[in-house]
HTML snippet that shows the backbone in 3Dmol.js (N, CA, C, O; Angstrom):
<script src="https://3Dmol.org/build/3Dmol-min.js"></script>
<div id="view" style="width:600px;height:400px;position:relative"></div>
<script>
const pdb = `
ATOM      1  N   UNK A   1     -19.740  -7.300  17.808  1.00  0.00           N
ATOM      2  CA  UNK A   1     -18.700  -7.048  16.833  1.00  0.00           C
ATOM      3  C   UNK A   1     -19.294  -6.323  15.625  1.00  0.00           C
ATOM      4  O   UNK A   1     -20.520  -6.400  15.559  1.00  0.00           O
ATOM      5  N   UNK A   2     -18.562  -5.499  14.463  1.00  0.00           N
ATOM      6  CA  UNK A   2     -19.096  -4.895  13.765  1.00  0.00           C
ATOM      7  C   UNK A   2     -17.853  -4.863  12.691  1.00  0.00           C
ATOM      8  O   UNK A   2     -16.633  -4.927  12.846  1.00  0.00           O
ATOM      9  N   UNK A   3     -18.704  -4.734  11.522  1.00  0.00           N
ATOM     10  CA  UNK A   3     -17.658  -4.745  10.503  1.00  0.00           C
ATOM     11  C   UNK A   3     -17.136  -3.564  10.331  1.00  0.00           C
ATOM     12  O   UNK A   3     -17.607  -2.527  10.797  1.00  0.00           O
ATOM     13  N   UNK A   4     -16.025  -3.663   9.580  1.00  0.00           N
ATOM     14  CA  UNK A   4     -14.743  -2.303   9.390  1.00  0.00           C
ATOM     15  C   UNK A   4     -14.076  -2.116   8.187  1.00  0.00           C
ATOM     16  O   UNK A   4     -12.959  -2.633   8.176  1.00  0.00           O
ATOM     17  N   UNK A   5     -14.526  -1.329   6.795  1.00  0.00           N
ATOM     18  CA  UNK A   5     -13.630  -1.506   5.933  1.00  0.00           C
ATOM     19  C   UNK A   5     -12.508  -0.694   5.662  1.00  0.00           C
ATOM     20  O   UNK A   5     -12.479   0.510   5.411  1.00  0.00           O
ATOM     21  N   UNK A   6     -11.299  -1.770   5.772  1.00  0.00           N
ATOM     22  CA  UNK A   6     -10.040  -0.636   5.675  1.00  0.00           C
ATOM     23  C   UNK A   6      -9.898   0.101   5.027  1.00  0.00           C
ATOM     24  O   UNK A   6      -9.320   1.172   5.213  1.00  0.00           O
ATOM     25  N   UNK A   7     -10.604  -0.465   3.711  1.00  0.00           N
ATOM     26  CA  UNK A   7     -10.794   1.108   2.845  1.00  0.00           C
ATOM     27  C   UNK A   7     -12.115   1.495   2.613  1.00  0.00           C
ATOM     28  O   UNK A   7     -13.093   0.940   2.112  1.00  0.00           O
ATOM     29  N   UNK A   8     -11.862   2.742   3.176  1.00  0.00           N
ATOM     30  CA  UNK A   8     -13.777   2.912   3.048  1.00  0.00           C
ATOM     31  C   UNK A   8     -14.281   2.828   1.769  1.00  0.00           C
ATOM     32  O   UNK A   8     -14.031   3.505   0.772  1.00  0.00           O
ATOM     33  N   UNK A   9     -15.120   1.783   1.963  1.00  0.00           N
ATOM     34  CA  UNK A   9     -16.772   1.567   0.475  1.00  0.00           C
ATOM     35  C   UNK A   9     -16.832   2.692   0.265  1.00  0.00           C
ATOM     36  O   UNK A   9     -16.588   2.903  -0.923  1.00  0.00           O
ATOM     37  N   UNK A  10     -17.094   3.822   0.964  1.00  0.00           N
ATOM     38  CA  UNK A  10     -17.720   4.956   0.039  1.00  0.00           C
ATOM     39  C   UNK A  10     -16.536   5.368  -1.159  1.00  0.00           C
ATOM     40  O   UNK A  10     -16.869   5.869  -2.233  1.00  0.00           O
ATOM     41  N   UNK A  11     -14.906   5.033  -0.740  1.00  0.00           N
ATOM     42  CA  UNK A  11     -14.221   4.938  -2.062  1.00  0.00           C
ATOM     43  C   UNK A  11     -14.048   4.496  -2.656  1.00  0.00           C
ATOM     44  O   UNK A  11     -13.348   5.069  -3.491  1.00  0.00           O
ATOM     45  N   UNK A  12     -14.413   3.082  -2.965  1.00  0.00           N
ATOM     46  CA  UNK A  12     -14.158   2.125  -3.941  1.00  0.00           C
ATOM     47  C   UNK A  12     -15.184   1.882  -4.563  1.00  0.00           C
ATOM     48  O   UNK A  12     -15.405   0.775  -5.054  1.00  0.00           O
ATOM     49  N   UNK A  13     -15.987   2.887  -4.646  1.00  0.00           N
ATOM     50  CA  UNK A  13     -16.956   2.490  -6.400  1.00  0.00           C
ATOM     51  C   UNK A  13     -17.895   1.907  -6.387  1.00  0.00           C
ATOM     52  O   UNK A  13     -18.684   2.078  -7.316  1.00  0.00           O
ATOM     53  N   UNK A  14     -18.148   1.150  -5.531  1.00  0.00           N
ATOM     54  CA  UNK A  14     -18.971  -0.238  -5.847  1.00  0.00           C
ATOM     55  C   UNK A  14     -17.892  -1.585  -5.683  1.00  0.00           C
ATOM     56  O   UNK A  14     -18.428  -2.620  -5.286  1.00  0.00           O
ATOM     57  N   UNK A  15     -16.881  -1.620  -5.874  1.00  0.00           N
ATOM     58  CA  UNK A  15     -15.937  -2.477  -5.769  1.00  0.00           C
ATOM     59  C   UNK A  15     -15.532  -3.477  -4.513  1.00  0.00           C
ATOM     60  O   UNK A  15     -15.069  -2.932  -3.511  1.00  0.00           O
ATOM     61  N   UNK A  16     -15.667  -4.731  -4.521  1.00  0.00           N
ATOM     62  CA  UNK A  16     -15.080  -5.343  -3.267  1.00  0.00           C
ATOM     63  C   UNK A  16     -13.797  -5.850  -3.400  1.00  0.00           C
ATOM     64  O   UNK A  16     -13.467  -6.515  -4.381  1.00  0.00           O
ATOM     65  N   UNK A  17     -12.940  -5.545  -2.352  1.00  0.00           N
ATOM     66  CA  UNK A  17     -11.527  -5.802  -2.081  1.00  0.00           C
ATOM     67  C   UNK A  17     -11.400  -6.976  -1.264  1.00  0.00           C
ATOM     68  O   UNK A  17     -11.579  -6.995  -0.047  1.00  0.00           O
ATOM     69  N   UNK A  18     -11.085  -7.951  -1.979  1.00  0.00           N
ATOM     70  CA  UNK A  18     -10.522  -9.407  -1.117  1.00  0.00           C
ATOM     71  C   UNK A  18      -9.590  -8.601   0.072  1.00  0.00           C
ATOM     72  O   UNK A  18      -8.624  -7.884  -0.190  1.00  0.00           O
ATOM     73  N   UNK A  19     -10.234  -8.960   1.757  1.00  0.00           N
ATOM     74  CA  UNK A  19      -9.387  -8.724   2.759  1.00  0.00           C
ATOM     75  C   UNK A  19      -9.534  -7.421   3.079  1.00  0.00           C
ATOM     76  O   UNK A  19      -8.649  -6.888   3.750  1.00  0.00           O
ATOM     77  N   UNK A  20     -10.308  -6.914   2.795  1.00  0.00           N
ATOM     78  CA  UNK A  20     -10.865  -5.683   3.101  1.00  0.00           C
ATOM     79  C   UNK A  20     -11.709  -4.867   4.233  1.00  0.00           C
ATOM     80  O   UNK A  20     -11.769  -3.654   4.437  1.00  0.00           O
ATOM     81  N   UNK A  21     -12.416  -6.095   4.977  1.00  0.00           N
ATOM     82  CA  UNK A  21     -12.879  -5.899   6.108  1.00  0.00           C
ATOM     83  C   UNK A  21     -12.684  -6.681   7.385  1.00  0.00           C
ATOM     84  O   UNK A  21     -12.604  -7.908   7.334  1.00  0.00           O
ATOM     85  N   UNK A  22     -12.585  -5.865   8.812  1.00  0.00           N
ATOM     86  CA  UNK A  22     -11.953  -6.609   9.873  1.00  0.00           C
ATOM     87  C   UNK A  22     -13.381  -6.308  10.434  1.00  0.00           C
ATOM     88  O   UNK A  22     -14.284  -5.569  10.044  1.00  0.00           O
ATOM     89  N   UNK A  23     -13.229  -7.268  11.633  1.00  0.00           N
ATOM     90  CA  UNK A  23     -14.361  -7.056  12.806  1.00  0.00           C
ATOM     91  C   UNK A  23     -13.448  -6.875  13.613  1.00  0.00           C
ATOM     92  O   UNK A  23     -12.386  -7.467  13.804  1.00  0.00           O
ATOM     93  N   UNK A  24     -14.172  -5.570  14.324  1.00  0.00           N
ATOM     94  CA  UNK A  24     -14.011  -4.928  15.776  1.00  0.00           C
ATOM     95  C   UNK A  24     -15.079  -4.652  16.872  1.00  0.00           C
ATOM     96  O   UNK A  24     -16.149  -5.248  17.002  1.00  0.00           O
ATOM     97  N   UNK A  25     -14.838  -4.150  17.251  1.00  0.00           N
ATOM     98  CA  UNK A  25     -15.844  -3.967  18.862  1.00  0.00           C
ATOM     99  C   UNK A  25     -16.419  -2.943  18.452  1.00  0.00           C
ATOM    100  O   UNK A  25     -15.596  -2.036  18.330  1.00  0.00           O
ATOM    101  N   UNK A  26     -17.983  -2.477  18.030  1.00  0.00           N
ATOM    102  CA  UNK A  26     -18.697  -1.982  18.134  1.00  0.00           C
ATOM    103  C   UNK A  26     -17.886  -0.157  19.104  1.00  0.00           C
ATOM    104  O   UNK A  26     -17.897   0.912  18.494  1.00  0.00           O
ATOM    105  N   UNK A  27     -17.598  -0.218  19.835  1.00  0.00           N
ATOM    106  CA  UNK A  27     -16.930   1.076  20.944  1.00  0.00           C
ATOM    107  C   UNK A  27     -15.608   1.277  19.894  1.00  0.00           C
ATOM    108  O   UNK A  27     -15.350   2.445  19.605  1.00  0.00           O
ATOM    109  N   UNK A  28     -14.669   0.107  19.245  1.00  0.00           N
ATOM    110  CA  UNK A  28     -14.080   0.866  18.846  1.00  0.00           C
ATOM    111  C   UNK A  28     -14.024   1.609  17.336  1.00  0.00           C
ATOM    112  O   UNK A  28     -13.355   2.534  16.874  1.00  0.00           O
ATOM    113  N   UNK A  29     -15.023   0.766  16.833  1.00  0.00           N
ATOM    114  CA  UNK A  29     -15.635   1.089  15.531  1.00  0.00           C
ATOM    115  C   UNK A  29     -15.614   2.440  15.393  1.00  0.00           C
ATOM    116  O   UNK A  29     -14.952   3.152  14.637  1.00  0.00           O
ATOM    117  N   UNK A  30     -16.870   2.844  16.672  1.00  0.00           N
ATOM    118  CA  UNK A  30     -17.094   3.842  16.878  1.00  0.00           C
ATOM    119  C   UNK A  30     -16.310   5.304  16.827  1.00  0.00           C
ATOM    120  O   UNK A  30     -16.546   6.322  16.177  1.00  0.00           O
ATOM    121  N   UNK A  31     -15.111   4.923  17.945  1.00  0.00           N
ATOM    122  CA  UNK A  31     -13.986   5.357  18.371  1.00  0.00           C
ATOM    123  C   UNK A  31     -13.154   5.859  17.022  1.00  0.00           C
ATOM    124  O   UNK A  31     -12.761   7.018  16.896  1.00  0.00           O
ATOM    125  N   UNK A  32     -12.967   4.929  16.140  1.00  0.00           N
ATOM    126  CA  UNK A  32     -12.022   4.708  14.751  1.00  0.00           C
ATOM    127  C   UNK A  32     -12.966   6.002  14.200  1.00  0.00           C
ATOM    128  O   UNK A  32     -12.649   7.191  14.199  1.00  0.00           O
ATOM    129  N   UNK A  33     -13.773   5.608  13.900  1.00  0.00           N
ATOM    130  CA  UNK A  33     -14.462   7.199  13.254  1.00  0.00           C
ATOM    131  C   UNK A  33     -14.583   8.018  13.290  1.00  0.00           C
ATOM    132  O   UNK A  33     -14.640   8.849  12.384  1.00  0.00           O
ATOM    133  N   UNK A  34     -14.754   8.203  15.320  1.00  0.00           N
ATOM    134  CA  UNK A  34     -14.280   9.273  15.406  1.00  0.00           C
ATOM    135  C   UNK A  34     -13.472  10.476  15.408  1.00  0.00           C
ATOM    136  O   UNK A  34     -13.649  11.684  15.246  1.00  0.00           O
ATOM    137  N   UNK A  35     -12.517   9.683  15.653  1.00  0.00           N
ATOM    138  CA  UNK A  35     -10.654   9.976  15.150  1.00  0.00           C
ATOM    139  C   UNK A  35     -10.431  10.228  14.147  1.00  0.00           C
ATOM    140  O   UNK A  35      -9.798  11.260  13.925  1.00  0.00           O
ATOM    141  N   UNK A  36     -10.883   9.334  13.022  1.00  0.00           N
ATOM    142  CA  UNK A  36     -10.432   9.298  11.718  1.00  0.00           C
ATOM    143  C   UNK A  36     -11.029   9.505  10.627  1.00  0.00           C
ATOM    144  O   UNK A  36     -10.368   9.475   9.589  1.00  0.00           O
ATOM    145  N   UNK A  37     -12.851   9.844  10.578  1.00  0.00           N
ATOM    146  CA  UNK A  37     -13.511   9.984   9.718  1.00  0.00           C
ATOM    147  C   UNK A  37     -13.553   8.662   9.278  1.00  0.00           C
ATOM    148  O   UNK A  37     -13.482   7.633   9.950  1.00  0.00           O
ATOM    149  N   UNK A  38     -13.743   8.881   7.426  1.00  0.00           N
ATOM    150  CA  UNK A  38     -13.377   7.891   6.239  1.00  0.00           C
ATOM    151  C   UNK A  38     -12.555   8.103   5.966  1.00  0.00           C
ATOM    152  O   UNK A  38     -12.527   8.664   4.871  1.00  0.00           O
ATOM    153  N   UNK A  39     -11.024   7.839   6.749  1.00  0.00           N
ATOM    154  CA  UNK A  39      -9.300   8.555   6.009  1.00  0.00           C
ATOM    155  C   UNK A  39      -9.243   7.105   5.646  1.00  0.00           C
ATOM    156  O   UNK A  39      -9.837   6.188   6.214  1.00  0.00           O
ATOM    157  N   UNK A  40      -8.239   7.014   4.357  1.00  0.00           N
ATOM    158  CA  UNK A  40      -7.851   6.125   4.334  1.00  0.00           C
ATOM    159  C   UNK A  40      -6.537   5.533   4.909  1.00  0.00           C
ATOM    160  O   UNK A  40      -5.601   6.291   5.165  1.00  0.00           O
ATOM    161  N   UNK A  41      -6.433   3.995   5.148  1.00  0.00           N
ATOM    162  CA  UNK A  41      -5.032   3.901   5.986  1.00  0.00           C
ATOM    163  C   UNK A  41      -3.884   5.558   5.784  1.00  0.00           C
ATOM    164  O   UNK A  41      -3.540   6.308   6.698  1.00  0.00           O
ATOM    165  N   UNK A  42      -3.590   5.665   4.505  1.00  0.00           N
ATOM    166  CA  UNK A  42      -2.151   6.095   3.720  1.00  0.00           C
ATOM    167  C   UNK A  42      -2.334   7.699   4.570  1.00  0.00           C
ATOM    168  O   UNK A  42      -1.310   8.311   4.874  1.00  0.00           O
ATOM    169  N   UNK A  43      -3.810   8.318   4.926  1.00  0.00           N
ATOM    170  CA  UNK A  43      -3.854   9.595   4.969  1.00  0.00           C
ATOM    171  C   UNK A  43      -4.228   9.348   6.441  1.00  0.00           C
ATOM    172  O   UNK A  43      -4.700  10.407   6.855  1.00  0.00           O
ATOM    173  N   UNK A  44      -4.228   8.835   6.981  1.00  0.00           N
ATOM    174  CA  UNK A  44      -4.606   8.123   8.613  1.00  0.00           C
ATOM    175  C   UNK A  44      -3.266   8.513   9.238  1.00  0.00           C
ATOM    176  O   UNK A  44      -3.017   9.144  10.265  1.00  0.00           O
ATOM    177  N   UNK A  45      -2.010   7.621   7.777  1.00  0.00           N
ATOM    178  CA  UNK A  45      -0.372   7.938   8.467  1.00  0.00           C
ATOM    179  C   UNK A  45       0.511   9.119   8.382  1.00  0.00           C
ATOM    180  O   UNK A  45       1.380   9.588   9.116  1.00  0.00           O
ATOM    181  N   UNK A  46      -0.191   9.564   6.816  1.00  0.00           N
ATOM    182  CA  UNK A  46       0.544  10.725   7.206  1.00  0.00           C
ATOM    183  C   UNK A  46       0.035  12.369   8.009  1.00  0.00           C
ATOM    184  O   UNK A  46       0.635  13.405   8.294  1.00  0.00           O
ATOM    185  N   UNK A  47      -1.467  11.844   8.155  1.00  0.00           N
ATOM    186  CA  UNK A  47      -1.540  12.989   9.420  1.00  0.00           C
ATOM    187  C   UNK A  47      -1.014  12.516  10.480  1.00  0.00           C
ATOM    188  O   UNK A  47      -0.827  13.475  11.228  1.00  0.00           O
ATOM    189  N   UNK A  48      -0.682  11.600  10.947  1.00  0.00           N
ATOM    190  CA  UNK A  48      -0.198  10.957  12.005  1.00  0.00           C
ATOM    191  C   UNK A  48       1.352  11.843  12.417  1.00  0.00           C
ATOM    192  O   UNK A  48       1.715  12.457  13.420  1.00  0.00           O
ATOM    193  N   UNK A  49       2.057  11.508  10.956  1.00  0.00           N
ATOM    194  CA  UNK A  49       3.375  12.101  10.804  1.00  0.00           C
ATOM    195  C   UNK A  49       3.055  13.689  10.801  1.00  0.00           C
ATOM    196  O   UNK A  49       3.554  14.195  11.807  1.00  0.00           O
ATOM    197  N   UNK A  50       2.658  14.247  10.325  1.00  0.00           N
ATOM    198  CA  UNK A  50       2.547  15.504  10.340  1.00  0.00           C
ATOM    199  C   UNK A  50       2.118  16.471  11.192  1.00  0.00           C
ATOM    200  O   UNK A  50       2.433  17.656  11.300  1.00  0.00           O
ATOM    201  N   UNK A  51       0.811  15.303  12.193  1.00  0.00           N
ATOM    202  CA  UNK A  51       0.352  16.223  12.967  1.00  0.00           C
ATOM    203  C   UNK A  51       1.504  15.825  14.399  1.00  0.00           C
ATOM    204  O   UNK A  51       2.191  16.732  14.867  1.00  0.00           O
ATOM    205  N   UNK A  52       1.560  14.796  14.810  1.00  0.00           N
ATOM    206  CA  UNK A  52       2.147  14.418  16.223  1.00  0.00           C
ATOM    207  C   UNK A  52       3.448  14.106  16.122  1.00  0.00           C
ATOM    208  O   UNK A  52       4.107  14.208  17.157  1.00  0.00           O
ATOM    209  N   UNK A  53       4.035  13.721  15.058  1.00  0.00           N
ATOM    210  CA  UNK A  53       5.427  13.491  14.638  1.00  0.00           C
ATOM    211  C   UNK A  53       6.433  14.413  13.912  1.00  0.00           C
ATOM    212  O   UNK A  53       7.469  13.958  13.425  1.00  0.00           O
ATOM    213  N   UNK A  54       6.173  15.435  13.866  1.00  0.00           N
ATOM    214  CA  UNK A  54       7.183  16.534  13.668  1.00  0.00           C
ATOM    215  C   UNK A  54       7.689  16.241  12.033  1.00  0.00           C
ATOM    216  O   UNK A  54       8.692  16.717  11.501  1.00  0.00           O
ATOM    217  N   UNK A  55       6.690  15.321  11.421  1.00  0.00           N
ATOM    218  CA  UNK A  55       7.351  15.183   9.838  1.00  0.00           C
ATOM    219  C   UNK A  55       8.302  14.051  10.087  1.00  0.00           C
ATOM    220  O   UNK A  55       8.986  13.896   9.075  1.00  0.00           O
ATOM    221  N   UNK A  56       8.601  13.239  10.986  1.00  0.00           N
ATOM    222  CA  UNK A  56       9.531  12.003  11.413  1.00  0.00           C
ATOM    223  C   UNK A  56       9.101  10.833  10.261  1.00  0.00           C
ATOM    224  O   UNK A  56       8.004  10.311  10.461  1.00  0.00           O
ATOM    225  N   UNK A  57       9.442  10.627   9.729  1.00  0.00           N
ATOM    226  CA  UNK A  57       8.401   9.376   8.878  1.00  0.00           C
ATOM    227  C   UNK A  57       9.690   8.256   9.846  1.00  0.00           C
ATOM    228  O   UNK A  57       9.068   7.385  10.453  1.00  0.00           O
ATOM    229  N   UNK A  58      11.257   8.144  10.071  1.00  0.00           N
ATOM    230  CA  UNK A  58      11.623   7.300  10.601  1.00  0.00           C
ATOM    231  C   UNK A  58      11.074   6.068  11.703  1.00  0.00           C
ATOM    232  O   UNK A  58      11.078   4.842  11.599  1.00  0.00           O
ATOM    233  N   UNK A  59      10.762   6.683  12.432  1.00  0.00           N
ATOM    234  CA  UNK A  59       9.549   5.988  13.593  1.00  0.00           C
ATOM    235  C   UNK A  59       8.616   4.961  13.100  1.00  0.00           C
ATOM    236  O   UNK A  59       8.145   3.975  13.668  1.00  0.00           O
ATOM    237  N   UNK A  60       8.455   5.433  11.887  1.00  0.00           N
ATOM    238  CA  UNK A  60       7.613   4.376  11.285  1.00  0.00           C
ATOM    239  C   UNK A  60       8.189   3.299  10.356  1.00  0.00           C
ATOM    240  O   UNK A  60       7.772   2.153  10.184  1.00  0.00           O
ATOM    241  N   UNK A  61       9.349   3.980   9.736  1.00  0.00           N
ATOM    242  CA  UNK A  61      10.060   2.790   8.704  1.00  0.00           C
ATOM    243  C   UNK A  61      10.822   2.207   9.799  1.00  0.00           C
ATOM    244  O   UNK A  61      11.626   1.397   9.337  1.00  0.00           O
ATOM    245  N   UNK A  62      10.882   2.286  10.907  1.00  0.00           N
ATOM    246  CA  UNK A  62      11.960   1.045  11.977  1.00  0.00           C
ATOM    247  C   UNK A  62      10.357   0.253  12.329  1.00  0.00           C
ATOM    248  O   UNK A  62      10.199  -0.960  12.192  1.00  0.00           O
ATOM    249  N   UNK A  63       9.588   0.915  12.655  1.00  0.00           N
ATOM    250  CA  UNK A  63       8.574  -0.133  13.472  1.00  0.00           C
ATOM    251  C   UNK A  63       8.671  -1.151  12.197  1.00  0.00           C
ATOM    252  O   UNK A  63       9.145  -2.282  12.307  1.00  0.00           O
ATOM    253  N   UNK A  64       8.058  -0.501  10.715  1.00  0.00           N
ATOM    254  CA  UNK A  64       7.782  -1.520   9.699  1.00  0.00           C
ATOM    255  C   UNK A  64       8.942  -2.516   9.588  1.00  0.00           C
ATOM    256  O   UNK A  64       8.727  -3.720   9.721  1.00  0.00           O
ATOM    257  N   UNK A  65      10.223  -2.011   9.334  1.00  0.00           N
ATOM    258  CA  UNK A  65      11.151  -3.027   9.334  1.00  0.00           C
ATOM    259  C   UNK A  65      11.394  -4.405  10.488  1.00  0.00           C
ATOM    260  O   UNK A  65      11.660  -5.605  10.416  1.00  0.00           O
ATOM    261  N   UNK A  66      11.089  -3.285  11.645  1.00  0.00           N
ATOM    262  CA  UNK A  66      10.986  -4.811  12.794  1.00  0.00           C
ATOM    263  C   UNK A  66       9.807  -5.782  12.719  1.00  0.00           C
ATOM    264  O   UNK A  66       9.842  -6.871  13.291  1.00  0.00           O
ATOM    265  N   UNK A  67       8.916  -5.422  12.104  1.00  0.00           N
ATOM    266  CA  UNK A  67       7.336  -6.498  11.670  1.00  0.00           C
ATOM    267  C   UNK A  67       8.057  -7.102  10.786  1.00  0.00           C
ATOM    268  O   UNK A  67       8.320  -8.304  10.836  1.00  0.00           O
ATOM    269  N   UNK A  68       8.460  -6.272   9.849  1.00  0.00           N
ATOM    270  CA  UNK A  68       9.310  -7.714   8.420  1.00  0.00           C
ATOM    271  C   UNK A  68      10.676  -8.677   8.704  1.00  0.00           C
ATOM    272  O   UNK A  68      11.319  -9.337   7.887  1.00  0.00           O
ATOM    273  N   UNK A  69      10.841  -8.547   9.871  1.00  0.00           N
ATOM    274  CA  UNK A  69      11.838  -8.966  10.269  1.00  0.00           C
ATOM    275  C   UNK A  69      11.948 -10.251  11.666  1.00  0.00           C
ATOM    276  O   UNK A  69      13.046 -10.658  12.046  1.00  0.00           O
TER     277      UNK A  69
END
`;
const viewer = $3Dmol.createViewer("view");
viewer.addModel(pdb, "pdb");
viewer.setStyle({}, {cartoon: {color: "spectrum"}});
viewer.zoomTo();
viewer.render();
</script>
C-alpha cells in the first residue's frame, strides 16, 4: 500500500490537511500519476468534462446528487 495525497504536498506549502491522505495499491498510485500528474481533484474534473464529456458538467451533478441522497 502507499500513501496518496488528495491534494498534492507539493501545493500546500508545507501545510498538513486533516484527511488528506488515502492508501492505495502501489500499481494504482502509480497508475493515478500517470493519468493525472499532480492535478488537483477540481482540475482532474474539469478536464474530465472538457476533455471526454463534451462540456456536460450534468453527468456529474446527478451522480453527486444521488451520493447525497
Amino acid at each position: 500500500m502507499s500513501k496518496h495525497h488528495i491534494i498534492p504536498k507539493s501545493l500546500l506549502k508545507g501545510k498538513q490537511l486533516k484527511g488528506n491522505i488515502v492508501m492505495v495499491s502501489h500499481l494504482e498510485h502509480d497508475r493515478y500519476h500517470q493519468l493525472f500528474s499532480n492535478k488537483t481533484p477540481e482540475e482532474i474534473l474539469l478536464y474530465l468534462v472538457n476533455t471526454f464529456w463534451g462540456g456536460n458538467t450534468q453527468i456529474l451533478k446527478d451522480f453527486l446528487w444521488e451520493m447525497e441522497h
